[in-house]
C-alpha positions as CSV (number, residue, x, y, z in Angstrom):
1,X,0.0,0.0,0.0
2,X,3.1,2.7,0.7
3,X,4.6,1.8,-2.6
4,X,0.9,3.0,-4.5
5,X,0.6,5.8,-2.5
6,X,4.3,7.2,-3.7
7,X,3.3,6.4,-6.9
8,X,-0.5,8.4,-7.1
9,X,0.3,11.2,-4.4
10,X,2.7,13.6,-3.2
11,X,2.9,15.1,0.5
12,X,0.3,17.0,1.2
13,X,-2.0,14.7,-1.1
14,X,-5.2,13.2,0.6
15,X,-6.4,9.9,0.2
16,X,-10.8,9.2,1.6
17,X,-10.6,6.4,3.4
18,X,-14.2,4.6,4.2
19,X,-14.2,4.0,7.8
20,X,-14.0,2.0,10.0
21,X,-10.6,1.3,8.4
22,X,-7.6,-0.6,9.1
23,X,-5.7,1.3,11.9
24,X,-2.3,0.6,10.4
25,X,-3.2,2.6,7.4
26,X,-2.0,5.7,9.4
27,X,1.2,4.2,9.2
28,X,1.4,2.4,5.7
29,X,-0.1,4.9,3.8
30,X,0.9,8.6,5.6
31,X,4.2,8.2,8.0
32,X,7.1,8.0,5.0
33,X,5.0,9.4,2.1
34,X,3.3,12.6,4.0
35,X,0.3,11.8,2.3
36,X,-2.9,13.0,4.6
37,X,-6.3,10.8,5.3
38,X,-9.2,11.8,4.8
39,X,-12.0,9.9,6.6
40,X,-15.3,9.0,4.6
41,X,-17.8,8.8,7.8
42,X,-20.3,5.7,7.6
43,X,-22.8,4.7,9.8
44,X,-24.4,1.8,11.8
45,X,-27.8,2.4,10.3
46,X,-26.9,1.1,6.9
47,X,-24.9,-1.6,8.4
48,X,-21.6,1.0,7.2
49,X,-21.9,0.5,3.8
50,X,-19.6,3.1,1.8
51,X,-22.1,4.8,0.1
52,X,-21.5,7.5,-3.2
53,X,-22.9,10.4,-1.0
54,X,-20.9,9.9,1.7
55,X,-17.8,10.1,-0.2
56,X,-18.6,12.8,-2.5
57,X,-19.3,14.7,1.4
58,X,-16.3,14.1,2.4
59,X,-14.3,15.1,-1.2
60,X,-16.5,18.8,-1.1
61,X,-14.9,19.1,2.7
62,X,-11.2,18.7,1.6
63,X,-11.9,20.8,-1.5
64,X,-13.3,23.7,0.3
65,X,-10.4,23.1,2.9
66,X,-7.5,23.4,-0.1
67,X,-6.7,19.7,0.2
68,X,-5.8,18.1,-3.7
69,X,-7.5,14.7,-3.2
70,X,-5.9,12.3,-5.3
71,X,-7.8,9.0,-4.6
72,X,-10.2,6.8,-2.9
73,X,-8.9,3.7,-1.1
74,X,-11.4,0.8,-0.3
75,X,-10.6,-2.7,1.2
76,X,-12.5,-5.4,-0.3
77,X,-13.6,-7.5,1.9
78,X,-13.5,-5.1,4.9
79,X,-11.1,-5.0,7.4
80,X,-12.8,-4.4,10.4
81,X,-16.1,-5.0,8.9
82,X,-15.8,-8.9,7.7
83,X,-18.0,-7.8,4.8
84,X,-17.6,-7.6,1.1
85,X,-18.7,-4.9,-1.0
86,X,-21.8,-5.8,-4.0
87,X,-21.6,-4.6,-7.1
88,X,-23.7,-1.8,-7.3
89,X,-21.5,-0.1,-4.6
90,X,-18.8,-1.0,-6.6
91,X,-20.1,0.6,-10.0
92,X,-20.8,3.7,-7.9
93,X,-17.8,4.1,-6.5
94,X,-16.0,3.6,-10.3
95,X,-18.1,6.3,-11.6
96,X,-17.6,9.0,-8.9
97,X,-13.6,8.5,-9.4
98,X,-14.1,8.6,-13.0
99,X,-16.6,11.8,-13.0
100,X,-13.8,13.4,-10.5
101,X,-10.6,12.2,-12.5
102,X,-9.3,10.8,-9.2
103,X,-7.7,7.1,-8.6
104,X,-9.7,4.1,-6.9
105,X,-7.2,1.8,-4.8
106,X,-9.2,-1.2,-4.3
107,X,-7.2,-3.5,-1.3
108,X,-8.2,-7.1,-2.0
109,X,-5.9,-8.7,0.8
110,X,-9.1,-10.8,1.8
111,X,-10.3,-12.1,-1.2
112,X,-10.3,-15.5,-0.9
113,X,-11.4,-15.4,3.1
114,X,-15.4,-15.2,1.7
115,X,-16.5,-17.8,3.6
116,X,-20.8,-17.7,2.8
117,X,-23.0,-15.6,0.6
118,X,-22.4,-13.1,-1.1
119,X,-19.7,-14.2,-2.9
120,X,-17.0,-11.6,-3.2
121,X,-16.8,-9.6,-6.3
122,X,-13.1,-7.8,-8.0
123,X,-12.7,-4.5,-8.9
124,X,-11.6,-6.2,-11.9
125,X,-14.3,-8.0,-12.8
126,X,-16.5,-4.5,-12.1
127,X,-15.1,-2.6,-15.0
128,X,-15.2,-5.0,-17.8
129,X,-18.3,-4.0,-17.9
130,X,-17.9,-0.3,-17.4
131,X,-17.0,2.4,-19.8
132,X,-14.2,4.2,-17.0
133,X,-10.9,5.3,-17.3
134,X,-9.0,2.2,-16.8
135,X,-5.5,4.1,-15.7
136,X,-7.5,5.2,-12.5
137,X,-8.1,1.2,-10.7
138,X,-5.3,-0.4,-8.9
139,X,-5.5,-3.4,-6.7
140,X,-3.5,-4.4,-4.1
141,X,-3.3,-7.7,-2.9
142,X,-0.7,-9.8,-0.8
143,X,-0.4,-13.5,0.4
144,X,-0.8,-12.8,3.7
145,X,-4.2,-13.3,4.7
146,X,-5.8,-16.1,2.0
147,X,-2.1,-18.7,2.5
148,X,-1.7,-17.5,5.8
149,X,1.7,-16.1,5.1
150,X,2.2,-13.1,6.5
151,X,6.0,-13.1,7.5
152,X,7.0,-13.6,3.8
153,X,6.4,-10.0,2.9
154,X,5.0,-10.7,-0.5
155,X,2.7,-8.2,-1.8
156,X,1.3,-7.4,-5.0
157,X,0.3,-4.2,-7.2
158,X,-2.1,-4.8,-9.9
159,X,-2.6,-1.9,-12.1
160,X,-4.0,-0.7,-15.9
161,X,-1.9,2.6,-15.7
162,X,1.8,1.9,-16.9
163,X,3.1,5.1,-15.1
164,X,2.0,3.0,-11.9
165,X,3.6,0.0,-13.3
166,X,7.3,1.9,-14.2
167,X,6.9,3.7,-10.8
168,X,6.3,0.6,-9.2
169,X,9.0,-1.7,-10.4
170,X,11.3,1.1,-9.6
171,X,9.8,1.1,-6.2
172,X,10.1,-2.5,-5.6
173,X,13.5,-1.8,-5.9
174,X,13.5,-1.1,-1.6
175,X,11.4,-3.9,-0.8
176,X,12.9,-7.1,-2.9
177,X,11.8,-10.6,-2.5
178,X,14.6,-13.2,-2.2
179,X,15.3,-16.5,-4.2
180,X,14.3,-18.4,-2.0
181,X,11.0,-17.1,-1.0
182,X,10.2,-16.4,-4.8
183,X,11.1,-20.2,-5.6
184,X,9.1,-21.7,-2.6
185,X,6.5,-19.4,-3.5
186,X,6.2,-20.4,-7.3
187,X,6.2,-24.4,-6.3
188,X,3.3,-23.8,-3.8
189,X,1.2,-21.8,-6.2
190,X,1.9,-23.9,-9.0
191,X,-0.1,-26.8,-7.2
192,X,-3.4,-26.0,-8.6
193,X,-5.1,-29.0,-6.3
194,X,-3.1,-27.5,-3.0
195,X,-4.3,-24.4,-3.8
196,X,-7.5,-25.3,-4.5
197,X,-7.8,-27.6,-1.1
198,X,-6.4,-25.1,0.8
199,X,-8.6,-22.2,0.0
200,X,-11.4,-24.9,0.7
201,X,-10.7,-25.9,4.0
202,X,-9.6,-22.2,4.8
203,X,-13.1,-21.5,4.1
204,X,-14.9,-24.0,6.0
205,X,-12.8,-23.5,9.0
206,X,-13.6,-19.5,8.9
207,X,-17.4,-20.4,8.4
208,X,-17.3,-23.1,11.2
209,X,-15.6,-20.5,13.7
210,X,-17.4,-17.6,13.2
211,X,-20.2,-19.7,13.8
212,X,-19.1,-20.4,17.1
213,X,-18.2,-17.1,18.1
214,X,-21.4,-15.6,17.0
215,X,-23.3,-18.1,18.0
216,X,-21.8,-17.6,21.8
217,X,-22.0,-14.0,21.6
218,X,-25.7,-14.1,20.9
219,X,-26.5,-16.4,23.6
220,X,-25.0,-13.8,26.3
221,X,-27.0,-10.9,24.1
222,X,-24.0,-9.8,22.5
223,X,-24.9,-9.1,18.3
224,X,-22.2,-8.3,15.6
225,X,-22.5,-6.9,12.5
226,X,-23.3,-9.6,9.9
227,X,-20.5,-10.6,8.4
228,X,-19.6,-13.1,5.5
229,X,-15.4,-12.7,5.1
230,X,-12.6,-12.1,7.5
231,X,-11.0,-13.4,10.1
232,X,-12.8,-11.2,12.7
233,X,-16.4,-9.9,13.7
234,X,-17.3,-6.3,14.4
235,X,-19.1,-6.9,17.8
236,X,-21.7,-4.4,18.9
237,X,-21.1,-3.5,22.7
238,X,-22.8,-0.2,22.9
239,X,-25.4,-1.2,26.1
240,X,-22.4,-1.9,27.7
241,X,-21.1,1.5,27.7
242,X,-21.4,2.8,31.0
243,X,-22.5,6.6,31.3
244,X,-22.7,9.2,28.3
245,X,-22.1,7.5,25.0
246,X,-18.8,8.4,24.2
247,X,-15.2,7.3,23.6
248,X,-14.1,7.8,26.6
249,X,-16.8,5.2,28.1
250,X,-15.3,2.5,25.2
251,X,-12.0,2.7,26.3
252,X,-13.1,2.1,29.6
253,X,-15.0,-1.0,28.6
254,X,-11.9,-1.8,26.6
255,X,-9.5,-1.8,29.6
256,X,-11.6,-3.8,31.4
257,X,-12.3,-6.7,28.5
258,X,-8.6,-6.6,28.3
259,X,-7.4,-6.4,32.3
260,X,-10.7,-8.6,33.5
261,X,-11.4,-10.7,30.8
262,X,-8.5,-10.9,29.2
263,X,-9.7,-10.9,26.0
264,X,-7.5,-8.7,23.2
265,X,-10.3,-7.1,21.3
266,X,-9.5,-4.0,19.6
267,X,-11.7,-0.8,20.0
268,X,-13.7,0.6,17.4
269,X,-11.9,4.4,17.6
270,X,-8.5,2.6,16.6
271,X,-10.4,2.1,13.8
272,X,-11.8,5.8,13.2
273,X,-15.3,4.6,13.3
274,X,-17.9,7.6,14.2
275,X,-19.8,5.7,16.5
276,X,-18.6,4.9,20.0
277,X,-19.1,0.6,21.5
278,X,-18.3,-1.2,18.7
279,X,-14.8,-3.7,18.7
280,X,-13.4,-6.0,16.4
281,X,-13.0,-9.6,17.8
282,X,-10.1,-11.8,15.7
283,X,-11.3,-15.8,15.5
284,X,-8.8,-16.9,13.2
C-alpha cells in the first residue's frame, strides 16, 4: 500500500478512506509518504456500507479546505467490517472517481477469506463491464491473509496505468523478494489441487468458527455486525457502555475486556469509526 501511495500522491496529497478502516493505514499509507487521510464517515444504520454520497461529502470538505484529493482507497472485503462490498456499490464508486478524475485503490488482501454468501466480487471483474478510465483502478493484494503467510512479505500491485507499473517496479526496488521465497512461493502456487484444497478448507474453518463465536455472543446478548469474510467480527457493545455514550466510556470497557477478561479485542476508535461501542474480535 506505501509503494501506491508514492506512486499516485505527493505530501500534502489526501487519500478518503471509508471508515472503519484498518488502523495501520495511518502508518502504511501517511508516515514515509506525508500523504494525509481523509476519513469517509459511515454509519451503523446502513450496516456502514460506503455509500456514493458519503464520499462525495467528504471530497466537497477537503476541496473547500485546499486539500488536492488524489484517490479513494477501499478494502474489499473489509477490514474491520468482515464484509464484502456488492456490485452496485462498486459501479458507484468507479463512476464517482471517473466523474472526479481521481484514482480508486481497491485492497483485495481478503479475497479468498469469503466464507458464505455473497460471494466476493473484483474490482476487476466490475469494469469489464464499465465504460471508465482504466489508468485510474489499482488493486492491491498480498499472500498474507488467504495462504496465511504473513511473515514472507509478499505483496502485490495490480494496475491498468503503466506510469503506476514503471513507478512501481522502480519502487520494488526497496522492498525485494529473495530467491528463496520467490522459488518456494512459485512451487506452492503452482499446485493448482493445494491451492484449490487449501482455500477450501480455509473457508470452511472460517465459516465453522465464526459460527461459534457468533453463536456464543448471541446467547450472552452480545450481536455483531453480519459478516460473510474475514477473520474477525465487528461486535456491537454499545449497552455496555457505561455513562454518556462516548469514547471515553469505550475505552473504559476496553480496559476492562482486556485487564478482566483478558480478552484482546480492539476498540472501534482505533479504527476511526464515528460511532462509539463497537470492537473488532479476531477468530482466526
Amino acid at each position: 500500500s506505501e509503494t501506491i501511495m508514492f506512486c499516485l500522491a505527493d505530501p500534502g496529497d489526501a487519500l478518503l478512506v471509508p471508515t472503519p478502516y484498518y488502523p495501520a493505514f495511518n502508518r502504511d499509507l501517511r508516515w514515509r509518504t506525508g500523504v494525509q487521510i481523509i476519513p469517509v464517515q459511515c454509519s451503523s444504520s446502513n450496516n456502514f456500507t460506503v455509500t456514493r454520497e458519503a464520499v462525495e461529502a467528504a471530497y466537497q470538505k477537503a476541496q473547500e479546505a485546499n486539500i488536492n484529493v488524489k484517490g479513494l482507497i477501499i478494502t474489499n472485503p473489509s477490514n474491520p467490517l468482515g464484509t464484502t462490498l456488492d456490485s452496485q456499490t462498486l459501479q458507484s464508486l468507479v463512476n464517482f472517481v471517473n466523474d472526479k478524475t481521481i484514482h480508486l485503490v481497491c485492497d483485495e488482501i481478503y479475497a479468498a477469506t469469503v466464507f458464505s454468501s455473497p460471494e466476493f466480487v473484483s474490482i476487476a471483474e466490475i469494469i469489464q463491464e464499465m465504460d471508465v478510465n482504466r489508468d485510474l483502478i489499482h488493486i492491491i493484494y498480498s499472500l498474507s491473509k488467504d495462504m496465511g503467510l504473513p511473515g514472507f512479505r509478499v505483496g502485490i500491485v495490480y494496475s491498468y496505468n503503466d506510469g503506476v507499473l514503471s513507478c512501481g517496479r522502480r519502487m520494488s526496488s526497496f522492498g525485494l523478494v529473495s530467491s528463496q521465497t520467490q522459488y518456494f512461493l512459485a512451487t506452492l502456487l503452482s499446485d493448482d489441487e493445494f491451492v484449490d484444497y487449501f482455500l477450501r478448507e480455509s473457508s470452511k474453518r472460517l465459516a465453522r468458527r465464526h459460527h461459534k463465536l457468533t453463536r456464543g455472543l448471541e446467547q450472552v446478548g452480545i450481536k455483531c455486525l453480519k459478516s460473510n469474510a474475514g477473520l474477525f467480527v465487528w461486535m456491537d457493545l454499545r449497552r455496555l457502555l457505561e455513562g454518556p455514550t462516548s469514547f471515553d466510556a469505550e475505552m473504559k470497557l476496553w480496559r476492562t475486556i482486556v485487564n478482566d477478561v483478558k480478552l484482546n479485542v480492539s476498540p472501534g476508535s482505533s479504527f476511526h469509526v464515528a460511532e462509539p461501542g463497537w470492537f473488532r474480535v479476531c477468530f482466526a
